[in-house]
ZATOR-481579 format. One line per 4 residues: their letters; for each residue x, z, y of C-alpha. Coordinates in Angstrom, 3 decimals. Layout:
ZATOR-481579
a> X:Z:Y  ... $
//
This chain:
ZATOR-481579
xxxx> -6.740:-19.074:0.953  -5.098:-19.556:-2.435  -5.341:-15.729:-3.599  -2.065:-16.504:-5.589 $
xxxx> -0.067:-13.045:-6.219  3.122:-12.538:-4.315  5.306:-10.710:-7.582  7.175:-7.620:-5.278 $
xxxx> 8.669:-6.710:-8.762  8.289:-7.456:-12.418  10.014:-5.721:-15.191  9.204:-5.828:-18.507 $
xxxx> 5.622:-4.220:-18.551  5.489:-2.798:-14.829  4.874:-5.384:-12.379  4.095:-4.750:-8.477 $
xxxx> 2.221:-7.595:-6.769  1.172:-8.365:-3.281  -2.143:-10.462:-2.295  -1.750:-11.271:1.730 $
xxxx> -3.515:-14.055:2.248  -7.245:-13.259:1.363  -8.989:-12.579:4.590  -10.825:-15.374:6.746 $
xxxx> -12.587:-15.382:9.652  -12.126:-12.808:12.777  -11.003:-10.162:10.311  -7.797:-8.272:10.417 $
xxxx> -4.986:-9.579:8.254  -4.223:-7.188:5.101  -2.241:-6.980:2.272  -3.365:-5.738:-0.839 $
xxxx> -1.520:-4.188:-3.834  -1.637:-3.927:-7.547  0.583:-1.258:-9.604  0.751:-2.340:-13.340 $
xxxx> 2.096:-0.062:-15.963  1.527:-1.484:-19.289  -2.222:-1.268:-19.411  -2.620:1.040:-16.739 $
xxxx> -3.068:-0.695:-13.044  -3.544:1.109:-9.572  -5.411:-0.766:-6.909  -3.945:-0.596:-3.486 $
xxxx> -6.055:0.070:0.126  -8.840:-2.605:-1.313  -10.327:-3.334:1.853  -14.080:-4.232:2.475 $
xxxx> -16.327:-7.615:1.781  -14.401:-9.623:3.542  -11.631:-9.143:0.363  -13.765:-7.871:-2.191 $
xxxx> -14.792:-11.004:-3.712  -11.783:-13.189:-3.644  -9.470:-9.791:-4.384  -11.714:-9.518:-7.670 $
xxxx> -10.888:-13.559:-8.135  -7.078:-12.860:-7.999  -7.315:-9.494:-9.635  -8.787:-10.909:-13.064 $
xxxx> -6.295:-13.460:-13.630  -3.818:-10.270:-14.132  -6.208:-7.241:-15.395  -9.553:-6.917:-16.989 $
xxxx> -11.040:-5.281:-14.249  -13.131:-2.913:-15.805  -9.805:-1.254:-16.990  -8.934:-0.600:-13.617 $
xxxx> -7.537:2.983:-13.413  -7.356:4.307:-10.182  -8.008:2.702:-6.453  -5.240:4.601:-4.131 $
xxxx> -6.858:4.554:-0.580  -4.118:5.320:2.511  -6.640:6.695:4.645  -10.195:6.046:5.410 $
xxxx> -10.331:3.035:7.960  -12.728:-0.420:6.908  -9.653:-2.031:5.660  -8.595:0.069:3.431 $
xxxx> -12.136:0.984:1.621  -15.115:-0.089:3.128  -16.074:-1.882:-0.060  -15.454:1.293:-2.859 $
xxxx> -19.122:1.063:-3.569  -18.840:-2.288:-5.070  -15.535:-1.447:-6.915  -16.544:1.835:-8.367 $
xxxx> -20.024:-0.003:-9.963  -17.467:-2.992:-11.488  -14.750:-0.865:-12.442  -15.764:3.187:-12.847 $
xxxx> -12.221:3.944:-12.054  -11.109:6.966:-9.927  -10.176:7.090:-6.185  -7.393:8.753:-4.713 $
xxxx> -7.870:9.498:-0.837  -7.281:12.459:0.745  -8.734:16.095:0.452  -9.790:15.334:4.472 $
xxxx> -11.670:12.234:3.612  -12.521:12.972:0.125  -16.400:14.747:2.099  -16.567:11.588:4.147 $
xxxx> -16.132:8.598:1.846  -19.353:8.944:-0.155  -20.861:7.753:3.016  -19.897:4.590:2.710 $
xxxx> -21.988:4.608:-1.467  -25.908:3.640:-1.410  -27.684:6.162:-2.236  -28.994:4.285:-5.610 $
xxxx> -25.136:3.468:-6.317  -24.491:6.939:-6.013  -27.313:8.227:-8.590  -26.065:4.882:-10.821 $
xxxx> -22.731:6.533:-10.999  -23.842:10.084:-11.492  -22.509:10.997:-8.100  -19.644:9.069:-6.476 $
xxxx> -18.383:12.595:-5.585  -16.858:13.052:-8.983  -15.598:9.694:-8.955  -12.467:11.133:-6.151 $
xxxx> -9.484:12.881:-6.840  -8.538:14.333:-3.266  -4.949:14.595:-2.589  -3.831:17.809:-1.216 $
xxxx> -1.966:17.352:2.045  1.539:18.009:0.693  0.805:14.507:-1.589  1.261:14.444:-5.754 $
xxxx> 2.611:12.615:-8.133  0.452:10.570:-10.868  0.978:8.733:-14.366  0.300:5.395:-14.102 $
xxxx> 0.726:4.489:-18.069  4.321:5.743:-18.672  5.697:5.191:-14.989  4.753:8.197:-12.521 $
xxxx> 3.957:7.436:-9.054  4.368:9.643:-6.030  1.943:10.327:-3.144  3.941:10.549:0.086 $
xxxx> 2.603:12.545:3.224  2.644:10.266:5.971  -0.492:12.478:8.195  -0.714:11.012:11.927 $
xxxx> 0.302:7.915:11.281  -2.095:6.384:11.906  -4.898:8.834:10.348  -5.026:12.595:10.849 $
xxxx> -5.037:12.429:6.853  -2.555:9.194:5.479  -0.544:8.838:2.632  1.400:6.467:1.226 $
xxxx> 2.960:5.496:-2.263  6.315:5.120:-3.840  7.215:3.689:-6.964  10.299:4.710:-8.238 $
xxxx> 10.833:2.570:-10.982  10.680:-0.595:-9.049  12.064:1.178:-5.769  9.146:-0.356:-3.283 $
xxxx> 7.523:2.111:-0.677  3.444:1.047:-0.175  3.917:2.223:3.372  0.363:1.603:4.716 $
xxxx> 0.302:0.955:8.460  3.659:2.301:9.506  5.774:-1.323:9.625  2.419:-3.506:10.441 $
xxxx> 2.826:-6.373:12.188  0.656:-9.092:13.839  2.131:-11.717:11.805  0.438:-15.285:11.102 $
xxxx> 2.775:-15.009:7.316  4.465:-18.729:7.838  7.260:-18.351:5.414  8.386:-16.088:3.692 $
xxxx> 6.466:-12.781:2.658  9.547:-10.582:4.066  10.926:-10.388:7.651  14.301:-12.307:8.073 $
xxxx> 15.413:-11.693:11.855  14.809:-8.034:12.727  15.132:-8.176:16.370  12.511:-11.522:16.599 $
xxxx> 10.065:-9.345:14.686  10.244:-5.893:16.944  7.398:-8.153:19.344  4.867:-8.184:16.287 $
xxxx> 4.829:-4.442:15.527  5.829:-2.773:18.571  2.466:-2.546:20.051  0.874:-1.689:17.373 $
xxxx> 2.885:0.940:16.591  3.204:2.054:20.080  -0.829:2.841:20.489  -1.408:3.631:16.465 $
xxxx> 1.846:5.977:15.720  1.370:9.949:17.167  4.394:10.446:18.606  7.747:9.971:18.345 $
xxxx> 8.577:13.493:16.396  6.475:12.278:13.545  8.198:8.775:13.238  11.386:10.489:12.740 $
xxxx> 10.407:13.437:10.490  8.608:10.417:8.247  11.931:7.801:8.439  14.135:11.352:7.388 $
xxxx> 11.990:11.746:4.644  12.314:7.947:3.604  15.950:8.277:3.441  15.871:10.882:0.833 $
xxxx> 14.248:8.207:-2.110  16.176:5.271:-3.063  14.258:2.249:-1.162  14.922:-0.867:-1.893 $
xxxx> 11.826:-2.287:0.305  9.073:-1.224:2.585  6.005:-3.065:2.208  3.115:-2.283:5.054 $
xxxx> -0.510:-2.800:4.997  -0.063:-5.593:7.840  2.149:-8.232:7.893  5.739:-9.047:6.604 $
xxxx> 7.849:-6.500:4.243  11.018:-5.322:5.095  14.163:-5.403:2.360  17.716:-4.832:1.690 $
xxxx> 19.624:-4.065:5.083  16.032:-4.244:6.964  14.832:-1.115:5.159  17.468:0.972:7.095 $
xxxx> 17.099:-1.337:10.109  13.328:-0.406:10.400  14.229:3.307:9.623  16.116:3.036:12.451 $
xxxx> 14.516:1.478:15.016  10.693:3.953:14.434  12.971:7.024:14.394  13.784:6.399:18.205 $
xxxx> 10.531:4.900:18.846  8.092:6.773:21.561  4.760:5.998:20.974  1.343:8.089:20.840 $
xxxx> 1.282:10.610:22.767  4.922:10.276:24.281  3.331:7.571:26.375  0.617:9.203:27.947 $
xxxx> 0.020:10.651:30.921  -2.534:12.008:33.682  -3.513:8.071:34.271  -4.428:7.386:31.122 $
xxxx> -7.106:10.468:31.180  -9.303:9.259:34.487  -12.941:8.868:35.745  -13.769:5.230:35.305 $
x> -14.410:3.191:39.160 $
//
């Protein structure tokens, strides 16, 4: 675990980095992301303890921490922000999550933590389900939609101005990371996302009304939560391949719904 940045894009004072190799132990393999804008940062789907301390490590040798601006959360699962009691006492910035988890994320905040910090409540700014765009210094940000897939309530983020989509879950893959940070053979990779995607992913509809949506920015990569980012002729690749995917609910049927022997 060397904690060393992977550098998604840096140009001149906006930078997008990726830390994927923080978690030990039986934990699940994440990525985590930092947006810097000048002196303006976003922190990306944080995760719990088992990153906090070594993220915070990493994080310092590239922003003061306590100038931390906003933590973006995807959706509401351990990964993502188990830990955004310990990050809101070190850094006071503000948390965007959505308006559907905005009532159920102070239950993760001690109750001292939360009269510390005046009420973690007013610490969130929910996102509306149609998503927003947000400043981030001089470089604006927008919140994608991306509900059902995997949460009820999910968003993700795209950066225009260095043409990366944070896509959360959709694209995760069990992947062990030998090599490079970016899947090279598309079809040898379909075996290390295709279950996950199968059980995690709603249905088939909403892959495709999420991929058409993709193709209306100007990608140049997709970078998931889990596992290895997808660029240049992959982006379309990918877009292809989950907008004829059945998953979810396409899959089930009357024997997945009976009385236990």
């Amino acid at each position: 675990m060397s904690g060393k940045a992977e550098v998604l894009f840096r140009s001149g004072t906006h930078e997008c980095l990726m830390f994927n190799d923080l978690v030990e132990g039986h934990g699940v393999q994440s990525n985590q992301f930092l947006i810097r804008s000048g002196q303006h940062s976003m922190l990306l789907d944080p995760g719990g303890d088992l990153t906090y301390i070594p993220l915070t490590i990493a994080l310092s040798r590239h922003i003061r921490l306590r100038e931390l601006d906003y933590i973006f959360a995807s959706h509401q699962d351990p990964d993502i922000i188990a830990a955004i009691d310990r990050w809101i006492v070190n850094t006071g910035c503000r948390v965007l999550v959505s308006q559907l988890w905005s009532r159920f994320l102070p239950h993760l905040v001690a109750a001292n933590v939360d009269k510390q910090m005046g009420s973690f409540a007013n610490q969130i700014d929910a996102i509306p389900d149609a998503g927003k765009r947000v400043l981030l210094g001089e470089a604006e940000l927008i919140i994608l939609p991306a509900h059902f897939l995997h949460s009820v309530g999910n968003f993700q983020i795209y950066d225009p101005t260095s043409k990366i989509l944070f896509s959360g879950d959709m694209g995760a893959s069990i992947d062990d990371h030998v090599g490079s940070a970016f899947v090279e053979d598309f079809d040898s990779h379909i075996p290390k996302m295709a279950g996950f995607h199968k059980r995690y992913m709603v249905s088939g509809k909403v892959t495709g009304l999420w991929a058409r949506m993709v193709r209306d920015l100007d990608v140049d990569m997709i970078v998931p939560q889990h596992g290895k980012a997808f660029k240049g002729e992959h982006v379309e690749t990918f877009l292809d391949w989950v907008s004829d995917l059945e998953c979810g609910i396409d899959l089930m049927n009357r024997g997945n719904y009976t009385i236990p022997d």
